[in-house]
C-alpha positions as CSV (number, residue, x, y, z in Angstrom):
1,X,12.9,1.6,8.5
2,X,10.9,-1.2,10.2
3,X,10.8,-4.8,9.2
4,X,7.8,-6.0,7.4
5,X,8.5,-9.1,7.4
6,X,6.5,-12.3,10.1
7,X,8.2,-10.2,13.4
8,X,6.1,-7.0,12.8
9,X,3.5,-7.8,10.7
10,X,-0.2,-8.1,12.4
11,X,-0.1,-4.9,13.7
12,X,0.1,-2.3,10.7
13,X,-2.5,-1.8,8.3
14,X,-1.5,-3.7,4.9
15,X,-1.1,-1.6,1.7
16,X,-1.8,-2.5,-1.8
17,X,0.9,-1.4,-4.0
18,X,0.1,1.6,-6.4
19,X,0.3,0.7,-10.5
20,X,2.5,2.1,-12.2
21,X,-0.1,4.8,-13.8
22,X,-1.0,6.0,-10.6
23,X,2.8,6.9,-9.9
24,X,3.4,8.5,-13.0
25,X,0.6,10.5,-12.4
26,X,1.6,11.6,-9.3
27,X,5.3,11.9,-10.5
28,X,4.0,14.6,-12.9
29,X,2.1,16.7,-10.5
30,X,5.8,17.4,-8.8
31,X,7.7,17.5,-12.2
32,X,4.9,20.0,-13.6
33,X,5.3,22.2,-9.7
34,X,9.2,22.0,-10.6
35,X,10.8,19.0,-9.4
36,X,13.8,18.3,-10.9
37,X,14.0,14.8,-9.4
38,X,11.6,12.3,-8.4
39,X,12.2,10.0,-5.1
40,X,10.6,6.3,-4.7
41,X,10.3,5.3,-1.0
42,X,8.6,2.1,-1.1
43,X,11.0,-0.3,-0.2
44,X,9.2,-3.0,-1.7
45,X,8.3,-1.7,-5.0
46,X,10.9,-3.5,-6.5
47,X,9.6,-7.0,-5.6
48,X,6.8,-7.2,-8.1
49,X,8.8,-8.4,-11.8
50,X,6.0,-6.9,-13.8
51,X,5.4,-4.2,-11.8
52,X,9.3,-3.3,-12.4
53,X,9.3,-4.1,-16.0
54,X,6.4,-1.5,-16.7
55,X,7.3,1.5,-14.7
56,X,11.2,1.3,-15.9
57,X,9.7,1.0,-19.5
58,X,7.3,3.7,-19.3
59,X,8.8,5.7,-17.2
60,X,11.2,8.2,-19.7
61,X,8.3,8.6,-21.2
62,X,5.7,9.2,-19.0
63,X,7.6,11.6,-16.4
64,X,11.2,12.1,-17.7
65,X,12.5,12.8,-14.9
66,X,15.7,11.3,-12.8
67,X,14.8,9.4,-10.2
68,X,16.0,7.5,-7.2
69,X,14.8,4.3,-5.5
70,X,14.8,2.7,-2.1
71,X,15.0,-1.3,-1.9
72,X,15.6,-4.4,-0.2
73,X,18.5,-5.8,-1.8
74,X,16.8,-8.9,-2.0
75,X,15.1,-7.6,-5.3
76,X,18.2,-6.3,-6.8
77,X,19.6,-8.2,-9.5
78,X,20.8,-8.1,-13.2
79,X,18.0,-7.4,-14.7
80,X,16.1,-5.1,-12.3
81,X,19.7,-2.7,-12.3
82,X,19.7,-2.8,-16.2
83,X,15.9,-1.8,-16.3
84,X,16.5,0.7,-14.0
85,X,19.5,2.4,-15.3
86,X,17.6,2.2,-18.5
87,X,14.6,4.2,-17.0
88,X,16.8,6.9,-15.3
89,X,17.7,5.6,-11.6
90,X,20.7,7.5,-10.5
91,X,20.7,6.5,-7.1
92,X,19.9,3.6,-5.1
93,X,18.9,3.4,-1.2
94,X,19.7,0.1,-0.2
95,X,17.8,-1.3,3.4
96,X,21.3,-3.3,4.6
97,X,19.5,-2.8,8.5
98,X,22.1,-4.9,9.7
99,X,25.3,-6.7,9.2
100,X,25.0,-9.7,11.8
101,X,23.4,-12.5,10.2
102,X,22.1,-13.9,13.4
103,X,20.0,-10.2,13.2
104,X,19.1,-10.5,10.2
105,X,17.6,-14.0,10.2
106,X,16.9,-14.5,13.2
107,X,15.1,-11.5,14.6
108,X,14.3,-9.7,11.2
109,X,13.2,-12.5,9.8
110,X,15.3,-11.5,6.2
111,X,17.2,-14.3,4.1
112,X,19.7,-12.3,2.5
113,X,23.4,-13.0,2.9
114,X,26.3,-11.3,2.9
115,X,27.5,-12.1,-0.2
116,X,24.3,-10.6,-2.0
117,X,24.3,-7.3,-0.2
118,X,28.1,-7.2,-1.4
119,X,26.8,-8.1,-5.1
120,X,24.2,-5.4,-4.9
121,X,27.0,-2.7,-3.7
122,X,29.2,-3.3,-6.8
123,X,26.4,-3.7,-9.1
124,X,25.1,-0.2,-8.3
125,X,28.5,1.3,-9.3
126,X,28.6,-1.4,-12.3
127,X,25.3,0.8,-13.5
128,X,26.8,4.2,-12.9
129,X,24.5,4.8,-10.0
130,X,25.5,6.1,-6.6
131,X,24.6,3.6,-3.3
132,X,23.1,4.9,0.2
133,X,22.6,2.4,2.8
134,X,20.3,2.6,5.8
135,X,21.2,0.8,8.9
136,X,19.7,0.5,12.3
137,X,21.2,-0.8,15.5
138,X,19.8,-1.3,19.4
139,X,18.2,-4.4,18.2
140,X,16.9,-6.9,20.7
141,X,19.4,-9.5,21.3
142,X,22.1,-7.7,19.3
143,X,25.8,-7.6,20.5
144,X,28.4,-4.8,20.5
145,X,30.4,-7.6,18.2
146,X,27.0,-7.0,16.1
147,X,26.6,-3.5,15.5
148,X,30.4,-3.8,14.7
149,X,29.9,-6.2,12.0
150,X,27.4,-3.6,10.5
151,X,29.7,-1.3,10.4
152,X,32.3,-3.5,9.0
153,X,29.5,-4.8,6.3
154,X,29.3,-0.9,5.7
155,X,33.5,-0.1,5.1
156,X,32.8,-3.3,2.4
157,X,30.1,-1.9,0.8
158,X,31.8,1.1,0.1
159,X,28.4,3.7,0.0
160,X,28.5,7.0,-0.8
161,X,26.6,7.6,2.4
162,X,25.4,5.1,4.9
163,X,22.2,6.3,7.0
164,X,22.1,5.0,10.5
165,X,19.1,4.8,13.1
166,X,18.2,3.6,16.3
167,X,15.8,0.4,15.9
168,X,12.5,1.5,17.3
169,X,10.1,-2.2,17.4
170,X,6.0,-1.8,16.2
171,X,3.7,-1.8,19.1
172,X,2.2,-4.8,19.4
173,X,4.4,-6.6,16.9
174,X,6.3,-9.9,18.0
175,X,9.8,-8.3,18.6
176,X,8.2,-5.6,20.9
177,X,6.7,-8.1,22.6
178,X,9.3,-10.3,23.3
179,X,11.5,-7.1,24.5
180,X,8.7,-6.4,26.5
181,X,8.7,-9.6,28.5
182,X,12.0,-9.1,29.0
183,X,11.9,-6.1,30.2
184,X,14.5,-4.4,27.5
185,X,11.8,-1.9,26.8
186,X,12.8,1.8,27.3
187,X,10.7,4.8,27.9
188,X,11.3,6.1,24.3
189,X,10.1,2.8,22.9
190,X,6.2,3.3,24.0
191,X,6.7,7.3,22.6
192,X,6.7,8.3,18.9
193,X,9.0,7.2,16.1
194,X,12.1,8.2,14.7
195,X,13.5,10.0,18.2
196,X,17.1,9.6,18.5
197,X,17.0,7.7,22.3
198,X,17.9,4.4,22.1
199,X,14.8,1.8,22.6
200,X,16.5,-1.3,23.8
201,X,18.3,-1.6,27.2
202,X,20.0,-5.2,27.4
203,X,22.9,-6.6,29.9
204,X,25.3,-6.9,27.3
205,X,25.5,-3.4,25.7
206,X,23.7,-0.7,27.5
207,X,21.6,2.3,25.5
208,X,24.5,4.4,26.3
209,X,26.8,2.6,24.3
210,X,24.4,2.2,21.5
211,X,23.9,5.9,21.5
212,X,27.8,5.9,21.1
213,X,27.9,3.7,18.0
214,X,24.9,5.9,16.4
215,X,26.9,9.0,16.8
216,X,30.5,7.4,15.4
217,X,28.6,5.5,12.9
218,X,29.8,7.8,10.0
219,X,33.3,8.1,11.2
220,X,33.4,4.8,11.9
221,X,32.3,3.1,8.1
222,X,34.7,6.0,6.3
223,X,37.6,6.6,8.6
224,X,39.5,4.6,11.2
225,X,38.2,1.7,13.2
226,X,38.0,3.1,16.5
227,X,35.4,1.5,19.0
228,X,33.4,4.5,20.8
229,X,34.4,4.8,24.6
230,X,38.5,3.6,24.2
231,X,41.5,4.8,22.7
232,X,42.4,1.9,20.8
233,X,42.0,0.9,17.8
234,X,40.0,-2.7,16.6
């Protein structure tokens, strides 16, 4: 999952978003080939009021099918969950990315607090829906104190599965290029997408141990609080 937002935009080719007709149409293609379920990956889909109002109305209808979403939680709220449990949404994949403020702000660009991302956890339940969250680490700039507060923003959020990736910048977009001039770039980072290797390499917390926190990530959000690489506990 990439930021869209002012740090990577410029350098990937913009998208106008589908109506809804055009995705029921396409939802019945795969319900009529024998899908029992339909899933909704654009993470912004949800950002559009109308948009949402129409598609959650329509959609029973239309297609009939379950379906699951992914979103930013900055478009969850009341309304949207109560159209959406309406409409058949039985699971939400909520883009957290990271639990450091300082990331989030300051070198995703996203204004979305704690507190909301906590909202949007209990609200999911509230609507009898289950809650995935997907998570990256290896930013640039980002701590080991960091990745741990994702984590901890994780245990809080109590998911039924939290997804968890190495953060892998766009070519050419701002936050590749100031990792560049700083030489934090790995090999991996110029090679293709969505490869396990870690893409950052700073001072403070080496690929290695980022590699270590990816692996423990699971473990870490559902079982004890054990920091990758000691005995102790945190």
């Amino acid at each position: 999952v990439f930021d869209m937002s002012s740090p990577q935009t410029g350098v990937l080719p913009e998208f106008q978003q589908a109506p809804p007709s055009q995705v029921f149409a396409e939802a019945r293609t795969l319900r009529d080939a024998g899908a029992k379920f339909i899933g909704l990956r654009d993470e912004s889909c949800l950002a559009n009021a109308l948009w949402v109002q129409e598609f959650c109305e329509q959609w029973q209808m239309q297609v009939g099918l379950p379906f699951w979403i992914v979103s930013r939680p900055e478009f969850l709220k009341e309304s949207v969950f109560e159209l959406l449990a309406r409409a058949g949404c039985y699971r939400v994949h909520m883009v957290v990315e990271a639990g450091a403020d300082h990331v989030r702000r300051r070198v995703l660009g996203r204004r979305v607090s704690d507190t909301h991302l906590l909202y949007a956890a209990r609200a999911v339940r509230r609507f009898q829906m289950s809650l995935i969250t997907i998570n990256e680490i290896g930013f640039p700039g980002e701590t080991e104190d960091m990745v741990r507060a994702t984590i901890d923003l994780n245990r809080q959020m109590k998911p039924d599965w939290a997804l968890c990736s190495v953060f892998h910048p766009v070519p050419g977009s701002a936050i590749f290029q100031r990792a560049e001039a700083k030489k934090w770039l790995t090999k991996s980072a110029y090679g293709i997408f969505y490869d396990p290797e870690t893409k950052i390499e700073q001072p403070w917390i080496r690929g290695k141990k980022v590699q270590e926190y990816l692996d423990a990530f699971n473990a870490m959000v559902y079982g004890p609080k054990v920091i990758p690489g000691r005995r102790t506990r945190a």
